[in-house]
N, CA, C and O of each residue as an XYZ file, in Angstrom:
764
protein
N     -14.275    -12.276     31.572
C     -13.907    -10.901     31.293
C     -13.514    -10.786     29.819
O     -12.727    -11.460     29.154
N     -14.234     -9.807     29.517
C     -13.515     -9.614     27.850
C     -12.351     -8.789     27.259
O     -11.697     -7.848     27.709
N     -12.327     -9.342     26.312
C     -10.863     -8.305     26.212
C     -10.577     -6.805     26.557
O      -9.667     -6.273     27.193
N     -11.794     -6.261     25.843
C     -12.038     -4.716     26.237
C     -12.110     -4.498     27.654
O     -11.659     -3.487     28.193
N     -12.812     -5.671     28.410
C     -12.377     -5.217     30.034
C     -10.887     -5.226     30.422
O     -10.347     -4.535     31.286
N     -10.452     -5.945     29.788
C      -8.865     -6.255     29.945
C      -8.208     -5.296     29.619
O      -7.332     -4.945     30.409
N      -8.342     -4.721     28.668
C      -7.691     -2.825     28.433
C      -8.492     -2.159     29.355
O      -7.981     -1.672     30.363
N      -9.440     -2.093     29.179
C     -10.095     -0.798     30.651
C      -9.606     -0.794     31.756
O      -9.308      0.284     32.271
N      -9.308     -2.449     32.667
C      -8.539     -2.100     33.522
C      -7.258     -1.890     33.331
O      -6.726     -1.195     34.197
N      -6.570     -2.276     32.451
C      -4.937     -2.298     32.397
C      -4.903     -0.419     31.952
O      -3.879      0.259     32.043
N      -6.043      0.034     31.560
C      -5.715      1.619     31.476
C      -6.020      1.775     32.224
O      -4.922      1.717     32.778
N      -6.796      2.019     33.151
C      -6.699      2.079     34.674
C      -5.768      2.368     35.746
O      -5.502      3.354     36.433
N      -5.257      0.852     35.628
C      -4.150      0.687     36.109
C      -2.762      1.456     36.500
O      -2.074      1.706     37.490
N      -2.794      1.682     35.007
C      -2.165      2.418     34.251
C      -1.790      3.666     34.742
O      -0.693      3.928     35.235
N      -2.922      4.588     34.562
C      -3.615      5.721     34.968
C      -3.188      5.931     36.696
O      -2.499      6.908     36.989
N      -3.559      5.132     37.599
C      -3.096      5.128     39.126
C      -1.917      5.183     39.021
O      -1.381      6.230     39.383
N      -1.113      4.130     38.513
C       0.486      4.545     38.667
C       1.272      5.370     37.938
O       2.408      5.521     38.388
N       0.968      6.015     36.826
C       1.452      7.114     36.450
C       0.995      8.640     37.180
O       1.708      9.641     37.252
N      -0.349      8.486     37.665
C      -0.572      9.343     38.353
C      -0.204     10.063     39.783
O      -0.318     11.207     40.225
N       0.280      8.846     40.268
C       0.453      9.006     41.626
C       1.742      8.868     41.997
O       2.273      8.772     43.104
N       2.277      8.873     40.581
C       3.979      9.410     40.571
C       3.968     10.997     40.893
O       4.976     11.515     41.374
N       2.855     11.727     40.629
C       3.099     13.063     41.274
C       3.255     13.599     42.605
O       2.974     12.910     43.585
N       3.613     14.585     42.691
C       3.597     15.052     44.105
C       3.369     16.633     43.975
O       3.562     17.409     43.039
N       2.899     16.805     45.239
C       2.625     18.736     45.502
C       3.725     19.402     44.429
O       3.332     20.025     43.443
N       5.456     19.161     44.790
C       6.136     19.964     44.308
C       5.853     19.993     42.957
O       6.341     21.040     42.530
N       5.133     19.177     41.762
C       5.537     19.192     40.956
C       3.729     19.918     40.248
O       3.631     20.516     39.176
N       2.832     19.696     40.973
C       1.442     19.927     40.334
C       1.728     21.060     40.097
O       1.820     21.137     38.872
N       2.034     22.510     40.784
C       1.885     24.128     40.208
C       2.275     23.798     38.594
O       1.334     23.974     37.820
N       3.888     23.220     37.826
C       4.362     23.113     37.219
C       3.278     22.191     35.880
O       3.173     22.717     34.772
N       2.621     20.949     36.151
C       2.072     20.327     35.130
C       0.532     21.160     35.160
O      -0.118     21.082     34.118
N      -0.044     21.916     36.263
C      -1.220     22.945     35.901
C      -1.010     23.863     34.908
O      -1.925     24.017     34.098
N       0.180     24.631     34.767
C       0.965     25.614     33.942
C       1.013     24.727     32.565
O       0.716     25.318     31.527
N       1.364     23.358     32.498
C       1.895     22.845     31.427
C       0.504     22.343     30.425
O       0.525     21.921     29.268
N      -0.799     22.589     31.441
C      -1.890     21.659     30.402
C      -2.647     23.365     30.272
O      -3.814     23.262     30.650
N      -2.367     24.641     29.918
C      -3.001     25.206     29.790
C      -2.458     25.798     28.652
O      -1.293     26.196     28.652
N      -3.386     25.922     27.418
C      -2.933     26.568     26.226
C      -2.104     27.603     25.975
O      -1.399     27.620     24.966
N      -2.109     28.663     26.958
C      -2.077     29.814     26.763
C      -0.256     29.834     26.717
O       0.466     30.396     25.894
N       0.065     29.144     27.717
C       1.675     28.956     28.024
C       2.233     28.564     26.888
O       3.437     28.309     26.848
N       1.738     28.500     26.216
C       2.431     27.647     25.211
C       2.528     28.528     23.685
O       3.103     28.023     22.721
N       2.017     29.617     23.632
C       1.972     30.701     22.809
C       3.249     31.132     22.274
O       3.308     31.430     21.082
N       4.207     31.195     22.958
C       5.562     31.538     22.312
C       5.758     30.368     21.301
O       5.928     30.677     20.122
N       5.749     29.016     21.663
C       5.887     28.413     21.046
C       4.955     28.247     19.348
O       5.444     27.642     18.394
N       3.909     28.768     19.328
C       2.769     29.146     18.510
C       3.454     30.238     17.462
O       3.635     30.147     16.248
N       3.726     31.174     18.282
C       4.717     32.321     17.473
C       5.573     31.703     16.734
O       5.497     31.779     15.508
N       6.863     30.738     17.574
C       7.905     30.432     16.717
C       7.547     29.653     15.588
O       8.387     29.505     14.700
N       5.838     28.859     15.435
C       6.065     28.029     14.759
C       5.455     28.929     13.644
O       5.643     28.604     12.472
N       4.803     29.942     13.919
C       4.306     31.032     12.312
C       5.074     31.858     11.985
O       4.793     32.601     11.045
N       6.558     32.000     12.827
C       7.586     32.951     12.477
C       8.144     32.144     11.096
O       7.980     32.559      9.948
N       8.973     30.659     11.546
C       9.307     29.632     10.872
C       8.615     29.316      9.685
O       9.293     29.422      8.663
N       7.276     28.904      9.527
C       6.348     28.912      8.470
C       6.510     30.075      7.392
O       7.005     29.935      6.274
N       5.937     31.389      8.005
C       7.022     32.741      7.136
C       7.591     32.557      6.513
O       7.457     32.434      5.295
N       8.731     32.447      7.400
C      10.162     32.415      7.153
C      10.176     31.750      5.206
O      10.324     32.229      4.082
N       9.914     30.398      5.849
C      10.064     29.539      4.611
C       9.046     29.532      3.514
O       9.286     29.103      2.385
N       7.934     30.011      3.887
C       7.025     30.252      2.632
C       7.071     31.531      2.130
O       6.815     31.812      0.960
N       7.429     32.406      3.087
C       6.741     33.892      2.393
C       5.151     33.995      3.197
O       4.414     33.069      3.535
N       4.987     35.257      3.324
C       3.670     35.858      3.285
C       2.357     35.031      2.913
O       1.588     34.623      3.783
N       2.172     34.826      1.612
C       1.002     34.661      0.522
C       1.065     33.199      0.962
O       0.223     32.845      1.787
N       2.085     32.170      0.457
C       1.586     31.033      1.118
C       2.115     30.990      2.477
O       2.257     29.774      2.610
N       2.352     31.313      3.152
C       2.121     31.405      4.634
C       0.818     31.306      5.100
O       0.281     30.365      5.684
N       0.228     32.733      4.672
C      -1.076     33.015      4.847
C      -2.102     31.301      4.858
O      -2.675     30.711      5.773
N      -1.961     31.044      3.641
C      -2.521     29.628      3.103
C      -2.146     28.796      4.160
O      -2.951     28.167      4.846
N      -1.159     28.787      4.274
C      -0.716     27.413      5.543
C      -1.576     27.621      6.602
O      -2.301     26.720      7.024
N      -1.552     28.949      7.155
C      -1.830     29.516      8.648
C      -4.008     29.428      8.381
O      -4.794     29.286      9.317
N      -4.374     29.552      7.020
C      -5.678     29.063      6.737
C      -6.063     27.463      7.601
O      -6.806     27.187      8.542
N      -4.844     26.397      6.446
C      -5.617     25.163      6.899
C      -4.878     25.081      7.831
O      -5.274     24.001      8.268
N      -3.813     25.488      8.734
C      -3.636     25.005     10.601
C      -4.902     25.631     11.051
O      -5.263     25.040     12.069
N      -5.769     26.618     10.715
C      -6.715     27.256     11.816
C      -8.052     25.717     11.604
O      -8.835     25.256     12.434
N      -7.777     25.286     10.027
C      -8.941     24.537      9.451
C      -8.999     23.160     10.253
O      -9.977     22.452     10.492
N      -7.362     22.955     10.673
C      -6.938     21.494     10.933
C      -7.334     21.682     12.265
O      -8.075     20.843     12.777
N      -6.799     23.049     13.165
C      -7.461     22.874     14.700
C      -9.482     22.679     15.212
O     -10.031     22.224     16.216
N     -10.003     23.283     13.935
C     -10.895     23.126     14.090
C     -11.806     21.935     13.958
O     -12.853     21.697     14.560
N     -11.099     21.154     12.925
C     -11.818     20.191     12.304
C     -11.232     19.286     13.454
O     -12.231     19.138     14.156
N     -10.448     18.753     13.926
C      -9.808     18.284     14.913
C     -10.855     18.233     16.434
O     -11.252     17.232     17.031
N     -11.073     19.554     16.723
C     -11.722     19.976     18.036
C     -13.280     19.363     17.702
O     -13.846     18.676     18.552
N     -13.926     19.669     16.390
C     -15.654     19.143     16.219
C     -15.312     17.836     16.096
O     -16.291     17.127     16.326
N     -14.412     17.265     15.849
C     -14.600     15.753     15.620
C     -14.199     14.761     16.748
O     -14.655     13.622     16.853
N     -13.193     15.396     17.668
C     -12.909     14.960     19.098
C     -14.492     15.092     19.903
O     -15.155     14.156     20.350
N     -14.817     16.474     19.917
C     -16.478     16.253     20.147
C     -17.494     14.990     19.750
O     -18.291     14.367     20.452
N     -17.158     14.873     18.404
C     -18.565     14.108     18.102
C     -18.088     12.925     18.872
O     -18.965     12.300     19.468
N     -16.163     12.260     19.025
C     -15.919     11.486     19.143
C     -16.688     10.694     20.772
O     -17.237      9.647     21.114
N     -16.238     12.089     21.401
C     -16.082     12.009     23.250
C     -17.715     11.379     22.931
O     -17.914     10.206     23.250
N     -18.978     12.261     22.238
C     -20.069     11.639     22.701
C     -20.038     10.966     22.182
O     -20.770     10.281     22.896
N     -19.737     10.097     21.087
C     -19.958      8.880     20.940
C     -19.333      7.642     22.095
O     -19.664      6.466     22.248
N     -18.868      8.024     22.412
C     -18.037      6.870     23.284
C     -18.197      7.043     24.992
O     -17.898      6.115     25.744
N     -18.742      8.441     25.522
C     -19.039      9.012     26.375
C     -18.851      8.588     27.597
O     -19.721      8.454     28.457
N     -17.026      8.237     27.752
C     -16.265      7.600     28.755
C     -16.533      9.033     29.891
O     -16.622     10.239     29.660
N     -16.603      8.235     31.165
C     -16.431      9.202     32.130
C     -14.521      9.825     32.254
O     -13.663      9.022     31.886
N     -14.248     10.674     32.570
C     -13.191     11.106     33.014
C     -12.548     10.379     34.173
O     -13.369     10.161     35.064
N     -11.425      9.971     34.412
C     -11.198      9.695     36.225
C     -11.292     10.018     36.571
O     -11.471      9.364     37.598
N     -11.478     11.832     36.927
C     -11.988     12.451     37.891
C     -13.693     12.569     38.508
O     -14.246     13.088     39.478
N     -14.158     11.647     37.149
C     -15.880     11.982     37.473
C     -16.552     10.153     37.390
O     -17.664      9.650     37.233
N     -15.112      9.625     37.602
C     -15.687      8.514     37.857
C     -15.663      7.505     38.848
O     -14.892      6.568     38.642
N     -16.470      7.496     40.073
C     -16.456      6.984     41.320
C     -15.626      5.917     41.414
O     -15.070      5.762     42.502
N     -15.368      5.019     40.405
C     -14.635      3.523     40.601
C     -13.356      4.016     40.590
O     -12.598      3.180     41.082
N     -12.685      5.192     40.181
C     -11.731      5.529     40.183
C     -10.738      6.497     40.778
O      -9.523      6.448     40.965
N     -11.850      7.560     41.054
C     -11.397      9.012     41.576
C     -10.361      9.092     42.853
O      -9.258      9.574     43.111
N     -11.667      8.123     43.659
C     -10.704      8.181     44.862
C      -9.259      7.738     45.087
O      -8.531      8.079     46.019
N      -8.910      6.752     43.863
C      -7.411      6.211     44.100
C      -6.415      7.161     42.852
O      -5.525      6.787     42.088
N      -7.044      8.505     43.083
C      -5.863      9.035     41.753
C      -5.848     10.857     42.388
O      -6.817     11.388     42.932
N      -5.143     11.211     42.253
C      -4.589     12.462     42.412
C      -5.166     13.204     41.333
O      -4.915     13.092     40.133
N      -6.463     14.450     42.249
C      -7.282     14.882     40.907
C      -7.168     16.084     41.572
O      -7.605     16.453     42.662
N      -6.248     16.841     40.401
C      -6.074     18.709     40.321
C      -7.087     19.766     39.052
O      -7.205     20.965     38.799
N      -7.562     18.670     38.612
C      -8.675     19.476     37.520
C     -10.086     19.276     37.638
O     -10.120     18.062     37.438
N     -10.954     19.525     37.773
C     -12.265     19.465     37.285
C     -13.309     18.956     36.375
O     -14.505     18.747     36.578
N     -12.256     18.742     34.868
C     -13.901     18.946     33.900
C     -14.255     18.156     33.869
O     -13.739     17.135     34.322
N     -15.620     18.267     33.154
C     -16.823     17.455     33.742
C     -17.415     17.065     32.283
O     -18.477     16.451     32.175
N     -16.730     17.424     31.305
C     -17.364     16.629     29.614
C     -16.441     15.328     29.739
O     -15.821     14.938     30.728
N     -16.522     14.777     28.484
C     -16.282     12.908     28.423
C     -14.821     12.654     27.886
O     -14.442     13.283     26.898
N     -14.122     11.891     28.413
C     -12.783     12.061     28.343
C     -11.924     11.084     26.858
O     -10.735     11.226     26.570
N     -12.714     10.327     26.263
C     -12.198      9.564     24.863
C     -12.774     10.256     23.990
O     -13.987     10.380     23.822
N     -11.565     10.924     23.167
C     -10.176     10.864     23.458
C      -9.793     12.323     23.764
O     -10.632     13.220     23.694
N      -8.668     12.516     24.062
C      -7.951     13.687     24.755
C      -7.910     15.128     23.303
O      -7.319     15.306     22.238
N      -8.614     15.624     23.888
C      -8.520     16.939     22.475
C      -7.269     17.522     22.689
O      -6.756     18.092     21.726
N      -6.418     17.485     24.206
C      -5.278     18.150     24.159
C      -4.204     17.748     23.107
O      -3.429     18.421     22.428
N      -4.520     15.909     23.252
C      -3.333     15.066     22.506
C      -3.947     15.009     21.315
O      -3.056     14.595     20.573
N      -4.917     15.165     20.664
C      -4.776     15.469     19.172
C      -4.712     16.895     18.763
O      -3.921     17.317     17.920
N      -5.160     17.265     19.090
C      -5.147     19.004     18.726
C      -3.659     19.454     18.742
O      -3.263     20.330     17.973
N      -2.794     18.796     19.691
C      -1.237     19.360     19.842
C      -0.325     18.106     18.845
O       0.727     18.436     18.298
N      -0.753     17.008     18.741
C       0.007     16.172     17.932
C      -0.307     16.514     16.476
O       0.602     16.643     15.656
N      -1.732     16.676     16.123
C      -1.846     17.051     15.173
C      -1.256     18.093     14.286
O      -1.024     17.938     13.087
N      -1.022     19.231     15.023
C      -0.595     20.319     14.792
C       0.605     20.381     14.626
O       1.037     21.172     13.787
N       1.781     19.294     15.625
C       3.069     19.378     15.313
C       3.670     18.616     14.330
O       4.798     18.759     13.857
N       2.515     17.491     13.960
C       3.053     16.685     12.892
C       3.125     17.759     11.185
O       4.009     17.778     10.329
N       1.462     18.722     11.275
C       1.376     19.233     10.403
C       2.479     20.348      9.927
O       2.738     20.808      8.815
N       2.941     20.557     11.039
C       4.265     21.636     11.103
C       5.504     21.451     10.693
O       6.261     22.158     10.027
N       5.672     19.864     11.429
C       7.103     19.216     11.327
C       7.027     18.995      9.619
O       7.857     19.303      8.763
N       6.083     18.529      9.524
C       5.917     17.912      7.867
C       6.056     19.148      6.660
O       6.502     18.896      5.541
N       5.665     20.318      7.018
C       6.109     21.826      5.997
C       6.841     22.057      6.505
O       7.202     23.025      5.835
N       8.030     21.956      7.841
C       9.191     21.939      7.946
C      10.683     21.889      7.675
O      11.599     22.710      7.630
N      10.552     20.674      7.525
C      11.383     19.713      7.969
C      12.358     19.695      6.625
O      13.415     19.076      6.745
N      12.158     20.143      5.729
C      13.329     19.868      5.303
C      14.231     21.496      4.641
O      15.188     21.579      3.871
N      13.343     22.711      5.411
C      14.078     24.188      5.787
C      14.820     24.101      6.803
O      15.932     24.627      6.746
N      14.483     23.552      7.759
C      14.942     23.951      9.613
C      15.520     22.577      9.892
O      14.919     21.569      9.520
N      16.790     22.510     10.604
C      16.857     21.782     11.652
C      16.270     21.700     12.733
O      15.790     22.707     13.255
N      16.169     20.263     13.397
C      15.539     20.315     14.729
C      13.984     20.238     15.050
O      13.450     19.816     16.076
N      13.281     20.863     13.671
C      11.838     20.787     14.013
C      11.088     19.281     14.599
O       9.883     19.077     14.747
N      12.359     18.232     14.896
C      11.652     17.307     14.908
C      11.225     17.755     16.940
O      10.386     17.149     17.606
N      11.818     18.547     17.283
C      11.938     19.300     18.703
C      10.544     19.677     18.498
O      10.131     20.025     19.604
N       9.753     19.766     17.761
C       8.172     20.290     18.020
C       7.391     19.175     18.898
O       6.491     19.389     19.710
N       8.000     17.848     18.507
C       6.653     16.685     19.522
C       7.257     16.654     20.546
O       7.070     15.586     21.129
N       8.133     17.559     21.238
C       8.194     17.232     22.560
C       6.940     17.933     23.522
O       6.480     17.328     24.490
N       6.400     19.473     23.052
C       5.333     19.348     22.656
C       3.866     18.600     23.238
O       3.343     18.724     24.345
N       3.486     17.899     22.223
C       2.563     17.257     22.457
C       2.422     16.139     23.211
O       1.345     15.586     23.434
N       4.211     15.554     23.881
C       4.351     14.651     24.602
C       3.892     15.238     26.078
O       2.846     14.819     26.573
N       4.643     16.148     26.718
C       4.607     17.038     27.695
C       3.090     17.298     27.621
O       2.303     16.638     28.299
N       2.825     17.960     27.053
C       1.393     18.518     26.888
C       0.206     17.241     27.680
O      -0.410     17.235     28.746
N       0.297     16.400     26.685
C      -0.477     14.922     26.618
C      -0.151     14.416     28.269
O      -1.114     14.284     29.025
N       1.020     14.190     28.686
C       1.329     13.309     29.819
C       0.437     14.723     30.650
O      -0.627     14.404     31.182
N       0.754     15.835     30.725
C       0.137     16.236     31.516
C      -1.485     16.159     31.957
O      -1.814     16.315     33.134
N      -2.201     15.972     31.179
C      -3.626     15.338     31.381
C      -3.486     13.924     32.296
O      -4.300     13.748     33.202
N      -2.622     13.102     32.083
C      -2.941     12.206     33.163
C      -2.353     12.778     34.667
O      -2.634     12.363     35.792
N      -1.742     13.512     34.400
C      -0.921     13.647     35.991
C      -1.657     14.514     36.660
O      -1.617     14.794     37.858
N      -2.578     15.069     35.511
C      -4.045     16.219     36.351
C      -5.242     14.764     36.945
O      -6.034     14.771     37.887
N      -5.052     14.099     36.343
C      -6.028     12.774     36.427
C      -7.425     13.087     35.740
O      -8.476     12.609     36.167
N      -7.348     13.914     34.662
C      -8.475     13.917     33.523
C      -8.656     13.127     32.237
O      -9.655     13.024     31.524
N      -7.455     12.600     32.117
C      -7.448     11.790     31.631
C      -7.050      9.997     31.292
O      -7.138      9.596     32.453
N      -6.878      9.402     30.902
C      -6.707      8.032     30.844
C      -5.112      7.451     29.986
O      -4.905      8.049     28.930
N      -4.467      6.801     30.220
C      -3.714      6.992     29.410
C      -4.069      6.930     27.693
O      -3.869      7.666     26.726
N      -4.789      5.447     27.971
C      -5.537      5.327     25.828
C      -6.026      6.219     25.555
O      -6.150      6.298     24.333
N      -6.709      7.630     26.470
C      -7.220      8.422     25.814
C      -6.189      9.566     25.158
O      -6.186     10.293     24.165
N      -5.532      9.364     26.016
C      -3.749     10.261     25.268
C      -3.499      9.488     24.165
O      -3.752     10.019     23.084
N      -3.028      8.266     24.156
C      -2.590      7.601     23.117
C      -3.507      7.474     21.945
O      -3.258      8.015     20.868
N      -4.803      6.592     22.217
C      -5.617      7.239     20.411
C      -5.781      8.483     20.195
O      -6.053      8.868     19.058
N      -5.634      9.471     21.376
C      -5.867     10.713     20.501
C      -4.661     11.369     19.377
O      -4.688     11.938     18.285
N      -3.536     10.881     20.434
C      -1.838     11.245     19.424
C      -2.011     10.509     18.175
O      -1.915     11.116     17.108
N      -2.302      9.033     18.215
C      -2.824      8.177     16.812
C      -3.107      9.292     15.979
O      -2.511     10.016     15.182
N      -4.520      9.124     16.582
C      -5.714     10.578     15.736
C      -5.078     11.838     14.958
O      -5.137     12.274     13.808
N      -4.412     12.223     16.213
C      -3.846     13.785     15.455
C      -2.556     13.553     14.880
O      -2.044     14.490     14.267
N      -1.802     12.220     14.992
C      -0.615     11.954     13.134
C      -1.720     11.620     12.539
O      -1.712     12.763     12.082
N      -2.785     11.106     12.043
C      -3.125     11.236     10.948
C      -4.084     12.119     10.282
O      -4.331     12.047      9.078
N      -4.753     13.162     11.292
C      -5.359     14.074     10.874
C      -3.990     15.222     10.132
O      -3.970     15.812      9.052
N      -2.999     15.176     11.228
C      -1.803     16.131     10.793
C      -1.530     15.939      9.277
O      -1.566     16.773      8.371
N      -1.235     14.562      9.247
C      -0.648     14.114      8.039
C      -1.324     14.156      6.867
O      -0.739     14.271      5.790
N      -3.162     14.029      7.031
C      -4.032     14.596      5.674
C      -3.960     15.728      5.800
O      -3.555     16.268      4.771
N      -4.204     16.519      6.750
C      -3.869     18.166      6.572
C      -2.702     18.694      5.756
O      -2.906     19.678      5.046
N      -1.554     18.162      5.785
C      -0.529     18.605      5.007
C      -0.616     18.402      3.942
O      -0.795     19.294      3.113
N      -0.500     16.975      3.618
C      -1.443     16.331      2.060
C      -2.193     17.441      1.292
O      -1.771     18.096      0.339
N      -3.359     17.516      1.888
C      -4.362     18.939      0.948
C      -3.422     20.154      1.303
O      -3.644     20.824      0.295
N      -2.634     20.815      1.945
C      -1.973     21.979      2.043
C      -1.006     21.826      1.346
O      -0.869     22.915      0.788
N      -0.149     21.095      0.973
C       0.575     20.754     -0.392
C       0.042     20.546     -1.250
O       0.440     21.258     -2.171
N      -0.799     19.844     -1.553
C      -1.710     20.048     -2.448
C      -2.295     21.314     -3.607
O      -2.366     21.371     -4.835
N      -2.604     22.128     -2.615
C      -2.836     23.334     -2.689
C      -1.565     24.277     -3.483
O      -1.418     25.025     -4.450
N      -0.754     23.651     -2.308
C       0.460     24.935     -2.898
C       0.996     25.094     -3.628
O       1.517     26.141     -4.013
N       1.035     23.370     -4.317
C       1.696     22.867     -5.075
C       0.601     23.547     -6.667
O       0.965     24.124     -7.692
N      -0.480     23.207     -6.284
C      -1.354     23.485     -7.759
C      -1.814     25.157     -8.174
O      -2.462     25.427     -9.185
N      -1.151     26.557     -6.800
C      -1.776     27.435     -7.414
C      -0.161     27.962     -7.319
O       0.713     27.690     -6.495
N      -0.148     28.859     -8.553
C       1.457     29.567     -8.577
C       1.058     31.222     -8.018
O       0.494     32.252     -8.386
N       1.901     30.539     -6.710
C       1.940     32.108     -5.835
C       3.259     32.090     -5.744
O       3.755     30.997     -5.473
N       4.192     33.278     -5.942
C       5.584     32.997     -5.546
C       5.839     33.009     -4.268
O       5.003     33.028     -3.365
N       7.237     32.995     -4.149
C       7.107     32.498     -2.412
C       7.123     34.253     -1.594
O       6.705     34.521     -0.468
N       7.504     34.840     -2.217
C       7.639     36.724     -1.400
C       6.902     37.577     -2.156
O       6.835     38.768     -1.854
């Protein structure tokens, strides 16, 4: 057995017993928790905050490359999934039957677009943050919640949560890079 089999099953593994820590009472609650939309207030507070501390004009700019960073994020999780074109646990016979499956989809599950797209985003946030606001470090709870919830739907794997969080600190973290960058080199005042 090779090593890589040796992680496939130990994510596996993995995957069954974190999964099947769920129960009925708790699925309504993690269905609610893996769907974007719920999570919108939180979206608000984080472009109220951004505002807040930039102003308008570079606000605007910030709220440019977060739309640039979600996107570039989402085509490249794409190219990623087909390159690697892992089945999901839910669509994969060696597995399905021993895991608690409340979701459906049916595209390729390495790596989790939820867990980079939401890590990414909070790192990029925390990082133009963090030194206006207390507490923003309260944004990756977040992408933790978010992330665990894909396995407890059983769509995902755990490594596929985990390289994707990898993925999105360091997509977050060049995103801020060029958005400081930016802000730093054109003189807009801040109101």
């Amino acid at each position: 057995m090779s090593v890589l089999d040796k992680i496939i099953d130990l994510d596996q593994s993995l995957l069954i017993y974190l999964n099947n820590l769920g129960s009925p009472f708790w699925d309504g609650f993690w269905i609610a928790i893996t769907r974007q939309y719920h999570w919108i207030p939180l979206f608000i507070l984080m472009l109220f905050l951004i505002f807040r501390a930039y102003g308008l004009k570079k606000g605007l700019i910030i709220l440019g490359f977060a739309a640039l960073l979600v996107a570039f994020t989402d085509q490249f999780i794409n190219l990623v999934k087909h390159v690697f074109e892992r089945l999901r646990p839910n669509n994969d016979p060696s597995i399905n039957g021993l895991i608690r499956v409340l979701q459906q989809p049916h595209s390729f599950s390495f790596v989790s677009g939820h867990a980079t797209n939401s890590m990414a985003s909070s790192v990029f946030v925390y990082l133009l943050l963090k030194k206006q606001f207390n507490y923003t470090w309260l944004f990756f709870i977040w992408p933790l919640v978010f992330a665990y919830s894909r396995i407890y739907l059983g769509v995902h794997y755990p490594l596929d949560v985990l390289v994707g969080a990898f993925l999105g600190m360091g997509l977050g973290f060049g995103f801020y890079k060029v958005t400081l960058f930016v802000l730093t080199k054109i003189a807009i005042p801040k109101k």
